[in-house]
N, C-alpha and C positions, 0 to 999 in steps of 0.2 A: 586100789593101790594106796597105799600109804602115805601121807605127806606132811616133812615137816619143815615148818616153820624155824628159820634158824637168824640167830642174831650173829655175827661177827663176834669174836672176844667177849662173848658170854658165855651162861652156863649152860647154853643148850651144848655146845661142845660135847658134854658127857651123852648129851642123847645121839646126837650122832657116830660117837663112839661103839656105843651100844649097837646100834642100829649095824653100823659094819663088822662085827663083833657075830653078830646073827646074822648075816651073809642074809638079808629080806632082799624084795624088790621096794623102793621108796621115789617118793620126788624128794628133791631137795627145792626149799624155796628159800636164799640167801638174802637176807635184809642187810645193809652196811652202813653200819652209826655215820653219822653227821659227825663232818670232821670234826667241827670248830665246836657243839656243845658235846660231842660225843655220846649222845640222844638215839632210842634207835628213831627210824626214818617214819616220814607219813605212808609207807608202804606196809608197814607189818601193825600201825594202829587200824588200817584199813582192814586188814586180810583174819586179823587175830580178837577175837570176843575184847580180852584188857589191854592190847596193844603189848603183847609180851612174847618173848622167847624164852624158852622151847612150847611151842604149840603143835602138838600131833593131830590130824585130821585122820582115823581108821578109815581103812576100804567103806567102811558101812556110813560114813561121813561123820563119825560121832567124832566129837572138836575134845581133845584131852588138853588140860595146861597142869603147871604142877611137875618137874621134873621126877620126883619121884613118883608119882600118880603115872605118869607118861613112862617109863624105864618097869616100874612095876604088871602095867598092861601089857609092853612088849615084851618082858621074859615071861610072863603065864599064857602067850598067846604064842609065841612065836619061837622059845627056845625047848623044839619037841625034844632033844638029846639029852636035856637035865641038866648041860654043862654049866650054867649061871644061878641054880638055885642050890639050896642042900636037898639031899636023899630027903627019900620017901621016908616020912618015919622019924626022919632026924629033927627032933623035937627042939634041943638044945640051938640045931642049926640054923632053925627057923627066928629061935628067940636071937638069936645073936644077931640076924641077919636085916631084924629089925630092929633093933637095939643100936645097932652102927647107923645103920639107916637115917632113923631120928636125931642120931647125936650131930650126924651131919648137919642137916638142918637146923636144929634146933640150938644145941651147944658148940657146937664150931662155927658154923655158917654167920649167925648171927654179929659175931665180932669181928671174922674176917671182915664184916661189909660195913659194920661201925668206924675199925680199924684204916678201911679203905676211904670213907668218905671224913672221917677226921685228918686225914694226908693231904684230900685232894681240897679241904678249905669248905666243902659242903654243912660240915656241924663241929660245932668248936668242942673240942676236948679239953677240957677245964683242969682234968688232972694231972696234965701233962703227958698221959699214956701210964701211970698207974693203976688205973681200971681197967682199960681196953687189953693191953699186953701180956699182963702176968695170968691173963684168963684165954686168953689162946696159947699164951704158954704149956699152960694145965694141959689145956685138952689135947694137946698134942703128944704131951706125955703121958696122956692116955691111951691115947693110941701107939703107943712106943712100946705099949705095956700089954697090947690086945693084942701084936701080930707076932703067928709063934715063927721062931726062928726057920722052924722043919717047913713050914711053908712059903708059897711066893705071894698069895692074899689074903686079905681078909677070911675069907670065906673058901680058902683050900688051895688047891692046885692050880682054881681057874676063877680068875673076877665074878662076884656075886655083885647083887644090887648096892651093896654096901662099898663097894670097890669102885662102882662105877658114881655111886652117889660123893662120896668122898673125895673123887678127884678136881672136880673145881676148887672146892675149899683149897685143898693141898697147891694147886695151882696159884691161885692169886697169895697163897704166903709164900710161894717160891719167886715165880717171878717177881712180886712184888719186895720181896725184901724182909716180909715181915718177923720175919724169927726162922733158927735155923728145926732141921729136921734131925732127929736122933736118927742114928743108923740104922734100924731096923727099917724106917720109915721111906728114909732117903732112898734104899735099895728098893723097896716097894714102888715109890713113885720112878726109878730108874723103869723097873721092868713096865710100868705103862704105858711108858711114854716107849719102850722099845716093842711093842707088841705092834703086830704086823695090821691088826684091826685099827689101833689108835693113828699110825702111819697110813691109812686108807682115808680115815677121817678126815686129820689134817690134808690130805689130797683131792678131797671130796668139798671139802669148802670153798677150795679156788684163794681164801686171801690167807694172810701171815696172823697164826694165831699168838697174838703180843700182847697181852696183859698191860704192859707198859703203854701201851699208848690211849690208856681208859684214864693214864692219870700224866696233866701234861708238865708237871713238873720235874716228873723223870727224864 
């Protein structure tokens, strides 16, 4: 069976999303940040290779970390219907679907978490916030610019890797504050958070998934 490793108010959230999304059998093993540094606990440096969530343990015991590495194994392994990837064939759908994928990581992700730790007094932002801002601005209007109106995701009628990769980022600039979302986007992230798999998630975790309480100056 399956088991993963989940942090509170992290970004394994998307992996457990996923996971109820695939209707699998899984454990769930819940670690809950330390109030006071808001650290995760000596319980998941024990149980996890770098002390990190999202960590997947497969049936076969092989230890996956890396949210997209971990979301990527469980739609090639586990989503036999096709409903999370593009068509056979669909060459363009593939490119795009890694393309979102990495921007997540790579171009969005990275400044949301600059963004976050310049708020919370971690690393001083020298420019006041014209480096950090007008570059998640961008990329947000990029994705303003990616999603077509005739659909509800990234990647069609139904969340691709891309959809599920993207939603932490989208998350900590909502809760958090950090810039608003253009329309296209906004109704994107409405219908996530309305899906009946994401609603399972948050129920499968047991605590309040709050963003805000990662930064305690909110």
């Amino acid at each position: 069976m399956l088991t993963l490793h989940h942090l509170n108010n992290s970004q394994s959230q998307r992996v457990l999303w996923l996971l109820e999304e695939l209707e699998v059998t899984y454990t769930l093993v819940t670690h809950i940040r330390d109030l006071e540094t808001k650290l995760a606990p000596p319980s998941l440096h024990a149980a996890t290779p770098r002390g990190k969530a999202p960590t997947l343990v497969t049936a076969d015991g092989v230890v996956i970390i890396e949210s997209s590495s971990i979301m990527a194994y469980l739609i090639r392994t586990y989503d036999q219907s096709k409903r999370f990837q593009p068509a056979a064939g669909d060459v363009v759908g593939v490119i795009r679907n890694d393309t979102l994928t990495s921007f997540a990581g790579a171009s969005l992700g990275p400044f949301v978490s600059l963004k976050f730790f310049a708020d919370v007094g971690a690393v001083a932002d020298r420019t006041g916030g014209r480096f950090i801002e007008p570059r998640i601005t961008s990329a947000l209007a990029y994705l303003e610019d990616e999603l077509d109106s005739q659909q509800d995701y990234f990647m069609g009628s139904s969340p691709g890797l891309a959809d599920f990769m993207l939603s932490w980022e989208v998350d900590m600039v909502v809760q958090l504050g950090m810039a608003k979302l253009g329309p296209k986007m906004q109704a994107w992230h409405e219908r996530v958070l309305a899906r009946d798999g994401w609603k399972r998630a948050l129920a499968k975790a047991g605590v309040p998934y709050d963003l805000k309480k990662l930064n305690s100056k909110l």
